[in-house]
C-alpha positions in Angstrom: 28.6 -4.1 -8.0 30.3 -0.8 -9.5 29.9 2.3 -7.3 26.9 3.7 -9.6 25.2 0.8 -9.8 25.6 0.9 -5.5 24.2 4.4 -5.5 21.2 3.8 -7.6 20.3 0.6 -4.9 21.2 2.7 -2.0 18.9 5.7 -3.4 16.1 3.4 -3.7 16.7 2.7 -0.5 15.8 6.1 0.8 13.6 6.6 -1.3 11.3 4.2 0.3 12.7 4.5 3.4 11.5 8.3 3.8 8.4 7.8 1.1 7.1 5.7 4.0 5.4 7.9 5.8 4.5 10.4 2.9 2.3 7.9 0.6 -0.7 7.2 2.9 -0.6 10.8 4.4 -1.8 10.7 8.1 -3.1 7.4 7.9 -4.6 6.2 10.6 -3.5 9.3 13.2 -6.1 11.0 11.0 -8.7 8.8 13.2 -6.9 9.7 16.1 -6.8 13.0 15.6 -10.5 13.8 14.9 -11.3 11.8 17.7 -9.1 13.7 20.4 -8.5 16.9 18.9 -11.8 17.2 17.7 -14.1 15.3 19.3 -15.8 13.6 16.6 -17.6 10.2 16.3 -16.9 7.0 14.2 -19.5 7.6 11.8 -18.1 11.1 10.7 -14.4 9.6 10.9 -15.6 7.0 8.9 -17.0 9.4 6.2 -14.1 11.6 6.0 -12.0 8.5 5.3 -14.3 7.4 2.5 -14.5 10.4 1.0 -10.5 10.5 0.5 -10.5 7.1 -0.3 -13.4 7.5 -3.1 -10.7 10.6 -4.2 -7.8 8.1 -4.3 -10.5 6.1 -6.3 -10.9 8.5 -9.1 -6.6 8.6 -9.4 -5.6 5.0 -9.4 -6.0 4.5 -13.3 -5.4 7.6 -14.6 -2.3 8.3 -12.2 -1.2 4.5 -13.5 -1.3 5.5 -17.5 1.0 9.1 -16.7 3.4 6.8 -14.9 3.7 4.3 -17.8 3.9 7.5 -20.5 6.2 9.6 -18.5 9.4 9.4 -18.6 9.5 12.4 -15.7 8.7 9.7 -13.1 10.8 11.4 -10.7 9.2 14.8 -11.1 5.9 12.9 -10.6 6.7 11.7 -7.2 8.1 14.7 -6.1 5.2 17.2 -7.2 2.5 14.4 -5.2 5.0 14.6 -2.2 4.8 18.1 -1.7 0.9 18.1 -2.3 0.1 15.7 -0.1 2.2 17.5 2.6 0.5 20.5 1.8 -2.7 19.2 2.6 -1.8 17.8 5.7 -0.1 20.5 7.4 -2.9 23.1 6.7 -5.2 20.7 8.8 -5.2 21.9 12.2 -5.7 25.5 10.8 -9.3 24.2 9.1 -12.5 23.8 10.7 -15.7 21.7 9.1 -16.3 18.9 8.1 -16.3 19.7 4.1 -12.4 22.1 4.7 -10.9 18.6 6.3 -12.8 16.2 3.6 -11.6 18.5 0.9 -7.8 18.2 2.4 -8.0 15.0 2.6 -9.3 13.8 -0.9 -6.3 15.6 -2.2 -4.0 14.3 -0.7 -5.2 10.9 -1.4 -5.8 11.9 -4.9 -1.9 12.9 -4.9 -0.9 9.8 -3.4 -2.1 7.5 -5.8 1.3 8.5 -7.9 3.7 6.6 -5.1 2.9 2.9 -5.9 3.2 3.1 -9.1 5.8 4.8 -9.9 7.9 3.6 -7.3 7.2 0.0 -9.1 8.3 1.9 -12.4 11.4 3.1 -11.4 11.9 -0.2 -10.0 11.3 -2.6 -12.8 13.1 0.1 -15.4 16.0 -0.1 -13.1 16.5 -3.7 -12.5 14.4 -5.7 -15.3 12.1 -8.7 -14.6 14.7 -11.3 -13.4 15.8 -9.1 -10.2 11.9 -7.7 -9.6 10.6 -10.0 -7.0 13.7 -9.9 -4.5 14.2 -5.9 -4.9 10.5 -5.7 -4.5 11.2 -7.4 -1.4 13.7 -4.9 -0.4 11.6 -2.1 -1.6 8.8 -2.8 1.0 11.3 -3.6 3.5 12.8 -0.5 3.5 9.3 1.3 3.4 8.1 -0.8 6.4 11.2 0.4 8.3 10.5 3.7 7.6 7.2 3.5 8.6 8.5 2.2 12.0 10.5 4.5 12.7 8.3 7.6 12.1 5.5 5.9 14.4 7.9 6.2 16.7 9.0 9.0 16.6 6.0 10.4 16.3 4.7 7.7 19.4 7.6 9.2 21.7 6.9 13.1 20.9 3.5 12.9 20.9 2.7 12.5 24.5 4.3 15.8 24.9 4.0 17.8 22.1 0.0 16.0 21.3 -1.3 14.6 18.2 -0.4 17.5 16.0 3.2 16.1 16.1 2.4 13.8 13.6 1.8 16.6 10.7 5.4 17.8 11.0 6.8 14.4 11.1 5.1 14.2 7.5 6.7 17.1 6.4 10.3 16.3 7.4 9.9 12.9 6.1 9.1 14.2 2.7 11.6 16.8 2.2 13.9 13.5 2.9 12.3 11.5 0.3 12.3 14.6 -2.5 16.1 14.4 -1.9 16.2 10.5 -2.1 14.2 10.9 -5.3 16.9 13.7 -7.2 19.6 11.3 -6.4 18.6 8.5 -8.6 19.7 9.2 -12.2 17.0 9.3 -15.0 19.4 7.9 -17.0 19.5 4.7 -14.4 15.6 4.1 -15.5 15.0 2.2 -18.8 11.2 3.6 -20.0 10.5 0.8 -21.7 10.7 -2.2 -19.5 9.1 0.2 -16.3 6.1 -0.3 -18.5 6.4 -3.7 -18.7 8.1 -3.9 -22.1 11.2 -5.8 -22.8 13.2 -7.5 -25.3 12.4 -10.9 -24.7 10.9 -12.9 -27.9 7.9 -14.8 -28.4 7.3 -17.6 -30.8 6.6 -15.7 -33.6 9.8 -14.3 -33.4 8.1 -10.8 -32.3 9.5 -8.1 -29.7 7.8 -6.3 -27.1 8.3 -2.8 -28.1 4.6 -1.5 -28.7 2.5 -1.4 -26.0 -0.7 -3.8 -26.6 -4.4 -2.9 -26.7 -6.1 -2.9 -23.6 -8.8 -5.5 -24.4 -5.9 -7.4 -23.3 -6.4 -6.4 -19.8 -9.9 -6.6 -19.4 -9.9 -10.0 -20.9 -7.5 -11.2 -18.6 -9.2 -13.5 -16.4 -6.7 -14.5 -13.7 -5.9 -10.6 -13.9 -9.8 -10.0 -12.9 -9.4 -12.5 -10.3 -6.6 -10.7 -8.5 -8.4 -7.3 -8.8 -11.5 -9.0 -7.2 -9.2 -10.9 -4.5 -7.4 -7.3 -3.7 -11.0 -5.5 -2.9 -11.7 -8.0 -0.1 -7.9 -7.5 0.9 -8.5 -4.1 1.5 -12.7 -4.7 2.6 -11.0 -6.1 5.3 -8.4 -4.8 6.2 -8.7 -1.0 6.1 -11.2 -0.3 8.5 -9.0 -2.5 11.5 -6.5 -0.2 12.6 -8.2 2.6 12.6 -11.0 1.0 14.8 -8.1 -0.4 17.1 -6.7 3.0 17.5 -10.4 4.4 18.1 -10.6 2.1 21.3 -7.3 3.1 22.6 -8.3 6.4 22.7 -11.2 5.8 24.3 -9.4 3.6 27.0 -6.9 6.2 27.7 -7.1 9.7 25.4 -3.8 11.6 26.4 -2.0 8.1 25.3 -3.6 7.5 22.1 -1.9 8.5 19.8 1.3 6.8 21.3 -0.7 3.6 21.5 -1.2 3.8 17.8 2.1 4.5 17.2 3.0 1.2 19.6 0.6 -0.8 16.7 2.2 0.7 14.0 5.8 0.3 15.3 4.8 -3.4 16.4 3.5 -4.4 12.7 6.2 -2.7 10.7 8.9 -4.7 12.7 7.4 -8.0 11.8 6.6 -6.5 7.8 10.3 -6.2 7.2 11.2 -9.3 7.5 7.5 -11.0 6.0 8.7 -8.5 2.8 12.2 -9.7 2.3 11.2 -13.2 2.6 8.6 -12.7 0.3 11.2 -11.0 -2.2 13.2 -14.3 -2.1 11.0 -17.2 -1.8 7.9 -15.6 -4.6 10.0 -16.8 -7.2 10.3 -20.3 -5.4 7.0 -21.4 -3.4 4.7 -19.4 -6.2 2.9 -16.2 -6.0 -0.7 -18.1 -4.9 0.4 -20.3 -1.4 1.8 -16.7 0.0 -1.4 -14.3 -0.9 -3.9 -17.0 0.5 -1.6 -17.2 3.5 -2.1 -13.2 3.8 -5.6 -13.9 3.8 -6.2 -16.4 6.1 -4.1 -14.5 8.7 -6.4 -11.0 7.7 -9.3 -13.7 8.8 -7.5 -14.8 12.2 -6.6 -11.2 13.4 -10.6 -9.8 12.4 -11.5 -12.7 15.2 -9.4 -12.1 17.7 -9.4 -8.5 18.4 -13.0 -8.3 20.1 -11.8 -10.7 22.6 -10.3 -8.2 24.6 -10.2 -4.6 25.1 -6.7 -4.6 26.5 -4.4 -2.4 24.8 -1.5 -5.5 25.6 -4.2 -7.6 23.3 -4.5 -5.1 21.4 -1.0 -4.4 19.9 -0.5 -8.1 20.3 -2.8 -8.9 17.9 -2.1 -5.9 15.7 1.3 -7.7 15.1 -0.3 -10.2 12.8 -0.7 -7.2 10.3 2.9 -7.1 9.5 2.1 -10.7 8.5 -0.8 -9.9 5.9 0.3 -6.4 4.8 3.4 -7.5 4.3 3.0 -10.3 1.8 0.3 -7.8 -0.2 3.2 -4.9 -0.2 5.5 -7.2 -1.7 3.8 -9.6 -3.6 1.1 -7.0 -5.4 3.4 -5.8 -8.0 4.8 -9.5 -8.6 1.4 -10.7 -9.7 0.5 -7.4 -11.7 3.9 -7.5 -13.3 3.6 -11.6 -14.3 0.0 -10.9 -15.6 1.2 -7.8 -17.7 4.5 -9.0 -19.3 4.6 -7.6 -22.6 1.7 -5.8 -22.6 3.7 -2.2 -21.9 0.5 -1.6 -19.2 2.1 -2.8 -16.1 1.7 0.3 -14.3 -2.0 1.5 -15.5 -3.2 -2.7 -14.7 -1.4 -1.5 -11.6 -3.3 1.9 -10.7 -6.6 -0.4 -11.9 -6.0 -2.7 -9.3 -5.4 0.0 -6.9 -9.1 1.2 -8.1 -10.1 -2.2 -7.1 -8.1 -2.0 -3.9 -9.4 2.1 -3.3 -13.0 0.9 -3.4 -12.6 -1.8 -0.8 -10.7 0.3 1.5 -13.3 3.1 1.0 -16.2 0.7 1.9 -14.4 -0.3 4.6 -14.4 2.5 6.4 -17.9 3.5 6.0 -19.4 0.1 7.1 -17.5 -0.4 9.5 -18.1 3.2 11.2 -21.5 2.2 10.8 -21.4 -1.1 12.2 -19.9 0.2 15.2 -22.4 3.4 15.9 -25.1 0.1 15.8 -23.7 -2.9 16.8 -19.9 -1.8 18.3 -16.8 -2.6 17.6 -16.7 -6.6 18.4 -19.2 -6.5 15.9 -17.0 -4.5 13.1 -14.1 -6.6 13.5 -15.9 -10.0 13.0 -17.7 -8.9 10.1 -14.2 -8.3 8.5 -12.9 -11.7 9.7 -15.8 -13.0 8.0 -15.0 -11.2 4.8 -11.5 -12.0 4.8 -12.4 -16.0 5.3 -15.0 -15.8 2.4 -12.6 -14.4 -0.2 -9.6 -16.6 0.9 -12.2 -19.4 0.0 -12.8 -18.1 -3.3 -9.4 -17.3 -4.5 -8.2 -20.6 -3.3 -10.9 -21.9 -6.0 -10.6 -19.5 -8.8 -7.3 -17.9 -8.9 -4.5 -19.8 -11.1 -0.9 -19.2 -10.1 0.8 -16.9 -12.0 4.6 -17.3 -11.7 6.5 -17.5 -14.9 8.4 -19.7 -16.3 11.3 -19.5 -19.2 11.9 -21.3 -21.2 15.0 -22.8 -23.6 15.0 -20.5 -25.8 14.4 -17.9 -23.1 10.6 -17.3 -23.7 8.1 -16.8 -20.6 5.6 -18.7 -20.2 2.9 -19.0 -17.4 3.0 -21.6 -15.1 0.0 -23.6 -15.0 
């Protein structure tokens, strides 16, 4: 590998190394923190979540078509890294419910840039053939560095309190600004990180004009996925924060460490889950390894009311790193076999995050809702039973999708 070449790789490195804990804001310490600091219940928790999530909503797509126009993809992530800092660290100075909604919707808003352009700068770096295994690599790197900040942010926070977490944030994304200036725009081919390449097609046509998008939304196996990545995120979202809402109301001084224990414990097992997944997608199929994330979303949702033991607890939350980390790794794979040649790989991505937005955002708000009513046994298996119903259905409906090339080098679906 020449030494440029080994800088751009090490650069994307950082870059989702220190992105890590910049892209989903405070996450699930946002729970935490309302709880503790300010005493609220699930329900309102649950609403402010929603609300940001509903604001992430109304980004996806729109934050999916500037990344695949752009060619100041770099700029992009750095202006929605400082805004969603921004918004964060003014959080302990606000007071309301509306001020902290407001804060958080934009920083979810802002967010909705990361994903996508992160899989941009990706793809126009390294082309099609080397996607799936730096995709991998990608999402290792970011689980790592979303292990290391919980905890750090688990070890100074029984000292310093909750608020630690916000200055973590900020740290981490002056790290990943810097990460992001040192890859070269001129490293980034424009073209193929909108999906757009020069491999021909029967007819003897190129790739090199993006297609309509009736393409998209007559895309059936593209529907599918979209569908298949709502009940993902229906049931999944809503789990950790709920575990880290019964920490804290076992022991409240020690919650926010126990969270970070549950983050720390899943990110460990994600690294490895992603790089596997980097390697193998392109051998065992995309399909076998997104049901298996499903069926293991199911088995977690049913264990977790069987104790309120924080051992059981973080035990069980280690089955995440299973789940998550096939979606992290695998999401872009699927969007990126289903968009080929289309030159809308990175809107069909920021679609599907629509998709995924809306589950995650109904998550929250039924599942807060469950638990005022029913408690939080209750919440989990509803999402175990969400998570089994939609493993059944994309087991049945959804084709697989890994390509296959030809002789004459063309790509063709597998079957």
């Amino acid at each position: 590998m020449q030494p440029s070449e080994m800088t751009v790789e090490r650069s994307l490195d950082a870059l989702n190394f220190f992105l890590a804990d910049v892209r989903d804001g405070l996450g699930p310490y946002l729970a935490i923190y309302l709880l503790s600091e300010r005493r609220w219940d699930a329900a309102s928790i649950g609403a402010v979540m929603s609300i940001a999530a509903i604001a992430g909503i109304l980004a996806q797509t729109p934050a999916g078509a500037l990344i695949d126009r752009s060619h100041a993809k770099r700029g992009l992530m750095i202006a929605a890294a400082m805004i969603v800092t921004a918004a964060c660290l003014v959080l302990p100075l606000l007071g309301g419910f509306a001020l902290v909604a407001a804060t958080q919707a934009l920083a979810a808003a802002a967010g909705s840039v990361f994903a996508p352009a992160i899989a941009a700068v990706t793809l126009g770096i390294v082309g099609p053939k080397a996607f799936a295994a730096r995709t991998g690599r990608n999402e290792a790197f970011n689980h790592a560095g979303n292990a290391v900040a919980a905890a750090v942010a688990g070890g100074t926070a029984y000292w310093f309190g909750p608020v630690v977490v916000f200055w973590l944030l900020a740290a981490m994304a002056l790290a990943s600004i810097v990460a992001t200036l040192a890859i070269p725009a001129r490293a980034i081919d424009h073209q193929i990180a909108r999906g757009l390449d020069d491999v021909a097609e029967p007819n003897g046509a190129r790739h090199v004009k993006p297609s309509g998008f009736r393409v998209l939304l007559t895309c059936r196996p593209l529907l599918i996925f979209a569908g298949a990545t709502v009940i993902f995120h229906f049931a999944n979202a809503a789990m950790l924060p709920l575990v880290g809402q019964k920490l804290a109301l076992v022991n409240r001084n020690l919650g926010t460490t126990l969270m970070s224990v549950c983050i720390i414990a899943a990110q460990i097992v994600m690294v490895p889950v992603a790089i596997v997944v980097g390697r193998k997608a392109d051998v065992w199929g995309r399909k076998p390894i997104f049901a298996a994330a499903l069926a293991v979303l199911a088995i977690r949702g049913a264990l977790y009311p069987l104790s309120d033991n924080p051992y059981w607890l973080v035990s069980v939350q280690l089955l995440d790193g299973i789940g998550a980390g096939i979606f992290g790794a695998l999401f872009p794979l699927v969007v990126a076999d289903l968009t080929h040649g289309t030159g809308h790989f990175n809107v069909s991505q920021g679609a599907i995050a629509t998709a995924t937005a809306i589950g995650g955002a109904l998550s929250a708000a039924v599942a807060g809702f469950i638990v005022v009513h029913a408690g939080y046994g209750a919440a989990f298996l509803f999402l175990a039973a969400i998570a089994a119903a939609g493993l059944i259905a994309y087991c049945m409906l959804m084709p697989e999708t890994l390509p296959m090339t030809t002789k004459d080098g063309r790509r063709e679906q597998a079957a």
